[in-house]
N, C-alpha and C positions, 0 to 999 in steps of 0.2 A: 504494500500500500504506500502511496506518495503521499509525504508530507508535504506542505507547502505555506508555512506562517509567511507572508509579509510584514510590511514596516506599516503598514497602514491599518492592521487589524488592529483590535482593539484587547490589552491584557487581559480583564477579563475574559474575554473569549477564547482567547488564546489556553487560559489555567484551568478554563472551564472541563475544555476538549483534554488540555495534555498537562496534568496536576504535576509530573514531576518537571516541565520548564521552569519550575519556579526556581526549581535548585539550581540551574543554570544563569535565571536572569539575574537570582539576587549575588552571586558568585560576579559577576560585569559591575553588582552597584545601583538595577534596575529595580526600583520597588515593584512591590508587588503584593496583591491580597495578603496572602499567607505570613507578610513579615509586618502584617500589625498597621499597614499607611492604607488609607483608601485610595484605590488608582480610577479614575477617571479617565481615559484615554488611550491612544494609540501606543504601540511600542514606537515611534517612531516620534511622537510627544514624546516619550519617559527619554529617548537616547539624546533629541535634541537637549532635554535640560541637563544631562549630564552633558553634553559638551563632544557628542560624538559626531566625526567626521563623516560623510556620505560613504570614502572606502569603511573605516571603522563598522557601519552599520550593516553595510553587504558581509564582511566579515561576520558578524554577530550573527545574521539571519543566516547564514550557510550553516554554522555551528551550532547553531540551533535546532533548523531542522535535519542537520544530522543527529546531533544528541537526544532527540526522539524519535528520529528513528531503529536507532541504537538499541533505545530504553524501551522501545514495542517490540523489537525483537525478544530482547532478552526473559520478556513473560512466557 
C-alpha cells in the first residue's frame, strides 16, 4: 500500500490515519496532538514556524512516509 502524507495535509489527519508519525514529527520538533499542544493546521504551517527550508520539508515528507511505511510493514 502507498503512503502519501503531503505538506498541505492537515496533522491531525495525518495522526488520525498513522498514530505512530507522531514519534517521528515530534523527534524534527513538530508539535503535535499526542505531546500535550493543540495543533491546528497543516504540516506545512507546523514546519514553516519552525523555520524549515522548502529542501528541509521534501526531506521530512520522504522520511516520513517512509517511516510509515516501514512501521505498517513491521505489524
Amino acid at each position: 500500500m502507498k503512503i502519501h502524507i503531503t505538506k498541505d495535509m492537515w496533522i491531525e489527519d495525518i495522526l488520525k490515519k498513522y498514530p505512530k508519525a507522531q514519534e517521528f514529527l515530534s523527534r524534527r520538533g513538530i508539535v503535535c496532538i499526542m505531546c500535550g499542544e493543540p495543533v491546528w493546521g497543516s504540516l506545512k504551517e507546523q514546519m514553516d514556524e519552525k523555520g524549515f527550508s522548502n529542501k528541509e520539508m521534501d526531506i521530512v515528507l520522504f522520511e516520513l512516509n517512509e517511516f510509515i511505511k516501514k512501521s505498517r510493514e513491521e505489524v
